[in-house]
C-alpha angles and dihedrals in degrees: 000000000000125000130204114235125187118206104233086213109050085020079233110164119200137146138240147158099244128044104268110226081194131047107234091213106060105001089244122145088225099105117139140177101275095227122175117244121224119241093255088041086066101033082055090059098054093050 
């Protein structure tokens, strides 16, 4: 089953079927698991 990873330097979202240790886009070792945030969860962060 694929997953969806964002890189955390160049902000790059992609997909695979393997956790990434490099993000293919610029080569970074940034990558993190692309999850979803809930609506307070954002409005938290702006406050």
């Amino acid at each position: 089953m694929k997953s969806k990873y964002r890189c955390g330097a160049c902000n790059w979202r992609f997909t695979r079927s393997f956790a990434p240790k490099l993000c293919p886009y610029c080569g970074k070792d940034k990558v993190a698991e692309d999850t979803m945030q809930a609506a307070d969860d954002l409005l938290r962060d702006v406050d």
